[in-house]
C-alpha positions as CSV (number, residue, x, y, z in Angstrom):
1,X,72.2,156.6,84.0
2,X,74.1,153.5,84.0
3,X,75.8,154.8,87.4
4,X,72.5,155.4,88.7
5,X,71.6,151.8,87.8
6,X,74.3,150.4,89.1
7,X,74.2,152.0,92.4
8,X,70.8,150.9,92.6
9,X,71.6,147.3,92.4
10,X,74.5,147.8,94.6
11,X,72.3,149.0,96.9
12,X,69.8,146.8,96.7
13,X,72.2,143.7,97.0
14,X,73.7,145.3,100.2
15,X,69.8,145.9,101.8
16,X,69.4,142.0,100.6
17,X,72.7,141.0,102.2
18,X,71.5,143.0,105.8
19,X,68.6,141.4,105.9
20,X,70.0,137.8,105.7
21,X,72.6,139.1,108.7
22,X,69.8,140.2,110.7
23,X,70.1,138.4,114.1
24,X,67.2,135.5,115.1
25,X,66.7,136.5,118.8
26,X,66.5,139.8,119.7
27,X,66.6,139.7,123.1
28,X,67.9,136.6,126.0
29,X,65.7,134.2,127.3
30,X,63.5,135.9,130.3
31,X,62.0,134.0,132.9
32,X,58.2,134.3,132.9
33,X,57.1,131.7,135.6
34,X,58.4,128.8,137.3
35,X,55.5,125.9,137.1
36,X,52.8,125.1,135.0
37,X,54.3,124.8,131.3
38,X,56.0,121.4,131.4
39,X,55.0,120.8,127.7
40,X,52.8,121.7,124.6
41,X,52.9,125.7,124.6
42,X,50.3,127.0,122.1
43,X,49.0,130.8,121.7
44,X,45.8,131.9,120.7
45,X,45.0,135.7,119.8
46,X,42.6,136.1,122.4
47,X,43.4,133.2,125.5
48,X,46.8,134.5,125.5
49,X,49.2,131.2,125.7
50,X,48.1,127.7,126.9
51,X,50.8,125.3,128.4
52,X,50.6,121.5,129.3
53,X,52.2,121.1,133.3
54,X,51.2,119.4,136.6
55,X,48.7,117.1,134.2
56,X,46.7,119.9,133.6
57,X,46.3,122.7,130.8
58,X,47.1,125.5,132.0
59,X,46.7,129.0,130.6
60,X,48.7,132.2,131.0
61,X,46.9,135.4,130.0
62,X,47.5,138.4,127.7
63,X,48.0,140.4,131.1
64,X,50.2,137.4,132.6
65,X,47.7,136.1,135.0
66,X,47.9,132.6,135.0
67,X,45.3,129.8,135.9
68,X,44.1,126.2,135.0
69,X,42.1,126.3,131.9
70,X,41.3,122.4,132.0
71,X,42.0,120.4,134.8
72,X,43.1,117.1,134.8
73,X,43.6,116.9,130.7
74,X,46.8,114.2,130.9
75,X,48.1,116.2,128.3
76,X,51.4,116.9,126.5
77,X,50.9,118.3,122.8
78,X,48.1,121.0,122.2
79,X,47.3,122.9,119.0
80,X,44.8,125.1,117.8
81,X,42.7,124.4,114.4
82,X,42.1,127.2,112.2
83,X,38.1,126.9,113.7
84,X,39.7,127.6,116.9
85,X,39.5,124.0,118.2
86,X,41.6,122.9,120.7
87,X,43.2,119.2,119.9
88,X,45.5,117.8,122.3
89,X,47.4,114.8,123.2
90,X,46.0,113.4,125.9
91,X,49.4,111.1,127.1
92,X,47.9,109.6,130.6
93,X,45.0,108.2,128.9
94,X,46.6,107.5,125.6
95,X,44.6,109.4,123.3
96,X,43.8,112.4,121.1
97,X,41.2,114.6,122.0
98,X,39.5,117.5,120.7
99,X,37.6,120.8,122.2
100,X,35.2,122.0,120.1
101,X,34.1,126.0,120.1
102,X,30.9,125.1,122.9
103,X,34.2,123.8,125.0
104,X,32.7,119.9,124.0
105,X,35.4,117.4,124.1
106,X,35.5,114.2,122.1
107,X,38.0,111.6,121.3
108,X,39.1,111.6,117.9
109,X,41.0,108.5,118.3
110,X,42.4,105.8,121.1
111,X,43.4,103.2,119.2
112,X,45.0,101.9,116.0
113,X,44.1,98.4,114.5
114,X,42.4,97.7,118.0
115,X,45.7,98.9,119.7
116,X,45.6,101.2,122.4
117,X,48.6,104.2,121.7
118,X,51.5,104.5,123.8
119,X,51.4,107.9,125.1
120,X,50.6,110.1,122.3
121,X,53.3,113.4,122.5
122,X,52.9,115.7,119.9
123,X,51.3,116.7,117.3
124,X,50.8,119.2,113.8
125,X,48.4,120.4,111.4
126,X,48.5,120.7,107.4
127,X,46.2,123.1,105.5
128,X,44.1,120.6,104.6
129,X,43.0,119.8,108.7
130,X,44.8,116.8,108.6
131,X,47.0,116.0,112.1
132,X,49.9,114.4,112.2
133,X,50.9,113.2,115.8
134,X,53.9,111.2,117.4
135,X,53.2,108.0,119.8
136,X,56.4,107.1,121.5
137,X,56.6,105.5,125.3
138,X,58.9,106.8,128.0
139,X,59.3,105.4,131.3
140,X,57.2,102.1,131.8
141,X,56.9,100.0,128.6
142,X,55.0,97.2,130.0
143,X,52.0,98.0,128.5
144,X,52.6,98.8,125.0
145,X,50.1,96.9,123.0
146,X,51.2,98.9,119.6
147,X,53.1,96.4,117.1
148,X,53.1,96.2,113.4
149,X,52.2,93.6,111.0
150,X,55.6,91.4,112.2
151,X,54.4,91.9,115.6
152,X,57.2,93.9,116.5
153,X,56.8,96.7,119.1
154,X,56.1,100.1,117.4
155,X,56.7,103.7,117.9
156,X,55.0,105.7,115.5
157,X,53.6,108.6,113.7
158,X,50.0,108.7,112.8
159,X,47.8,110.9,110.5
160,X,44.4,111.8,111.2
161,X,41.9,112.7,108.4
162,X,39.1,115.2,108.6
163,X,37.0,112.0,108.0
164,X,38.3,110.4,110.9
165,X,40.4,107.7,109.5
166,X,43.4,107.0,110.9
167,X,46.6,106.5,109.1
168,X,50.6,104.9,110.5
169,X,52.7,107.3,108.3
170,X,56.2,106.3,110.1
171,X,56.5,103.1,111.5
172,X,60.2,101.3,112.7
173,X,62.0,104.1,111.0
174,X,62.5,105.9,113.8
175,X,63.3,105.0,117.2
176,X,61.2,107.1,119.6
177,X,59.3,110.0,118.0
178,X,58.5,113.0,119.7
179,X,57.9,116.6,118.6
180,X,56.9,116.9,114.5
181,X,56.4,119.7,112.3
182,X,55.6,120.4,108.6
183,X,56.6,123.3,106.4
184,X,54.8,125.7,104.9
185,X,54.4,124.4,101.5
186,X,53.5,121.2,103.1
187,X,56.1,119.1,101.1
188,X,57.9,118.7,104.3
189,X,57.7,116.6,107.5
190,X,60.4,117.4,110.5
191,X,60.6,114.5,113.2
192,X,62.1,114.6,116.5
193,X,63.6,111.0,117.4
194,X,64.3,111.4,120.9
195,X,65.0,107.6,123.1
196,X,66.9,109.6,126.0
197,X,65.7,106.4,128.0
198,X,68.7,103.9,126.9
199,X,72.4,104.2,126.3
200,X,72.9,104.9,122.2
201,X,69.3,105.4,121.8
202,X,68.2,107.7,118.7
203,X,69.1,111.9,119.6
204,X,68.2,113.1,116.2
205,X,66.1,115.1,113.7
206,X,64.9,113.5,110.8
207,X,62.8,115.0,107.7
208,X,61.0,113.4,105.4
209,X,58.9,114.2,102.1
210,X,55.4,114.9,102.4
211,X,53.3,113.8,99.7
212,X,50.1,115.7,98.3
213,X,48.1,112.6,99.4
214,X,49.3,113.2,103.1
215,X,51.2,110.2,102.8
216,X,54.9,110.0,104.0
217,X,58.2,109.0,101.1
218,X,59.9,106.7,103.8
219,X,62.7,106.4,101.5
220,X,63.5,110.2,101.5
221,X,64.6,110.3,105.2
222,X,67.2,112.7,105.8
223,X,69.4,113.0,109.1
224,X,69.3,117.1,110.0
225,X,71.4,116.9,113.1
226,X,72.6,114.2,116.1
227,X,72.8,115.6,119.4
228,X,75.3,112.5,120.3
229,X,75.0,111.3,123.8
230,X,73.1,114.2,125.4
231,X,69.0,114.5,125.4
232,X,67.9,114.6,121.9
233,X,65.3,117.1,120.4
234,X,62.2,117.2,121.6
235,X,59.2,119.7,120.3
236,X,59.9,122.4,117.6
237,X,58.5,124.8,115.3
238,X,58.8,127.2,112.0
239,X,59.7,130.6,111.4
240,X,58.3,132.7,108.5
241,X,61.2,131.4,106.9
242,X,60.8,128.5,107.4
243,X,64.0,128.3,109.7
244,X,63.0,125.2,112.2
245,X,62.9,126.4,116.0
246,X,63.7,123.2,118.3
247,X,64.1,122.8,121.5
248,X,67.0,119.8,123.2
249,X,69.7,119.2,125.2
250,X,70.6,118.8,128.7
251,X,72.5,121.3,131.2
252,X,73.3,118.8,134.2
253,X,74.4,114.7,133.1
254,X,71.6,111.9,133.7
255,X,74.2,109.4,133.2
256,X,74.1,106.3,131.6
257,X,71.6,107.6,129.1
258,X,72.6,111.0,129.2
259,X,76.0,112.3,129.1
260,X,78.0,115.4,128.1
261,X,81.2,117.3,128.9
262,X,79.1,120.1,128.5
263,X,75.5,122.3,129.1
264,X,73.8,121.8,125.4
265,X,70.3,123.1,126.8
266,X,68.2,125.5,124.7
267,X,66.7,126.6,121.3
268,X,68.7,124.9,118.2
269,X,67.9,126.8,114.9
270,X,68.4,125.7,111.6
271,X,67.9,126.7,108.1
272,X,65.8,124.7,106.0
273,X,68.6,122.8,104.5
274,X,69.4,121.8,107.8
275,X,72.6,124.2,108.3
276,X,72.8,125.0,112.6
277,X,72.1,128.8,112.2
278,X,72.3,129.8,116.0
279,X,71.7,128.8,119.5
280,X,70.1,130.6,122.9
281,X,70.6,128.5,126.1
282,X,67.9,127.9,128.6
283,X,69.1,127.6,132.2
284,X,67.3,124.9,133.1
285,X,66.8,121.1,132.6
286,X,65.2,120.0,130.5
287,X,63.8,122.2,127.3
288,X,61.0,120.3,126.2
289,X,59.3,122.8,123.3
290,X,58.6,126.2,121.7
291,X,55.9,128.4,120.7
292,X,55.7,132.0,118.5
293,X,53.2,134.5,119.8
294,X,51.9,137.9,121.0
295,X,50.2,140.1,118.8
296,X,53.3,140.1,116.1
297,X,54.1,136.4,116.7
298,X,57.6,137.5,117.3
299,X,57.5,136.4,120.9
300,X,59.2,132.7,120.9
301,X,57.9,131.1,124.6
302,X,60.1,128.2,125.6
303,X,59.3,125.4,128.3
304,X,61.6,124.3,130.4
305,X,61.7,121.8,133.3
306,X,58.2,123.1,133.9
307,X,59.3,127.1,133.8
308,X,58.5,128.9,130.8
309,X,60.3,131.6,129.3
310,X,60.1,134.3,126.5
311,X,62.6,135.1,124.0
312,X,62.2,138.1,121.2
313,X,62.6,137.1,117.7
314,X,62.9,139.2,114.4
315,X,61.5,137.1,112.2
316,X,57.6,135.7,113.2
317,X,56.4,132.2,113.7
318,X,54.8,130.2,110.8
């Protein structure tokens, strides 16, 4: 009996030890089209995967057909809300808007203290239908309006509540936020400060504690990982187990900002404690975010330089 028991445990310690060893991707990175998913991929059961490029929102089919699903939407980030309302960020106009299940849009917020945004990036969603998106500004920064109570120029994440209101979570803290993401037990919030615009600017993941309230513990910030002196991280998202899927790096220099001595893009994975678990390379510049999705969410669809591509996974998305 006690050999029995004993080689039941052995056995099950051995099936617990092959499941840990169990590769992330199951398959390379394929090629799936080559314009129209500059930014924001998002899948939806029936829509197939949607896919911010060419300033529009474009959507790629179930079959693989592709087409513009709304034309001229400015936008970057895109989500879907468990009612199956479309919010996205809406960067040319400097905005957040939602679509509604009657395909109404409406703005659920332009402005901050009387502040136009800068150009509102990315964004998330806790259980409790409360978004969390990034404001940085890339390119022209003559028009910021966005400062804090010292007057000092801000980049920031906001919070909006099902109310409406409007919340700065991160302020000065970080540098240039782009791609965010919280974890399933909603204690934590993942932050991609990416400032590939100036020489030493910010190339890292931060996380942060997430309160009950919705509220951010600025004084928990945590460094994950510094990409150094190539392109920082940009969007990202969660596995099942809560590994963090996120997407960074650079093949080709864009010196003075962007140097390397060599090709760092692709999908970074990392465990929740922030350990680098593995890597797949993308063959193109730049890789800008990721999505799960296809009918076992074990599809992980990566854009690229405005390609998108498809890699298999054994564990599902979030």
């Amino acid at each position: 009996m006690r050999t029995t028991i004993a080689l039941l445990c052995l056995f099950a310690a051995w099936s617990m030890a092959s499941a840990e060893e169990e590769p992330i991707f199951a398959s390379k990175p394929e090629l799936l089209q080559e314009k129209g998913a500059g930014e924001g991929p998002v899948w939806h059961k029936e829509l197939g995967l949607l896919t911010s490029g060419d300033n529009h929102i474009y959507r790629r089919d179930r079959d693989g057909k592709v087409s513009v699903h709304l034309q001229d939407a400015g936008s970057n980030g895109l989500l879907f809300k468990k009612d199956g309302s479309l919010v996205f960020c809406d960067a040319e106009r400097r905005r957040v808007c939602l679509i509604d299940g009657s395909q109404k849009m409406s703005v659920l917020t332009d402005k901050y203290n009387g502040q136009r945004y800068n150009q509102p990036n990315d964004l998330t969603v806790d259980s409790k239908g409360r978004i969390y998106f990034s404001d940085p500004c890339y390119g022209d920064r003559s028009k910021m309006e966005m400062t804090d109570a010292a007057g000092k120029k801000v980049e920031g994440v906001y919070r909006i509540d099902p109310d409406g209101k409007v919340t700065r979570v991160i302020g000065r803290e970080v540098n240039r936020p782009n791609g965010l993401t919280i974890t399933a037990d909603e204690k934590t919030l993942f932050v991609a400060d990416n400032n590939n615009d100036e020489v030493g600017g910010a190339r890292k993941l931060w996380r942060f504690d997430l309160q009950a309230d919705g509220g951010v513990d600025l004084k928990s910030q945590k460094l994950v990982h510094d990409w150094g002196k190539t392109r920082g991280p940009d969007g990202m998202k969660l596995d099942a187990k809560d590994r963090l899927f996120v997407a960074a790096g650079l093949n080709k220099p864009n010196p003075p900002a962007e140097i390397q001595d060599k090709p760092t893009a692709g999908v970074y994975v990392f465990s929740p404690d922030g350990k680098l678990l593995d890597f797949a390379p993308i063959p193109r510049d730049e890789t800008t975010n990721v999505a799960f999705g296809g009918d076992d969410g074990k599809t992980l669809f990566v854009t690229a330089g405005g390609s998108l591509w498809s890699i298999k996974v054994n564990t599902p998305g979030k």
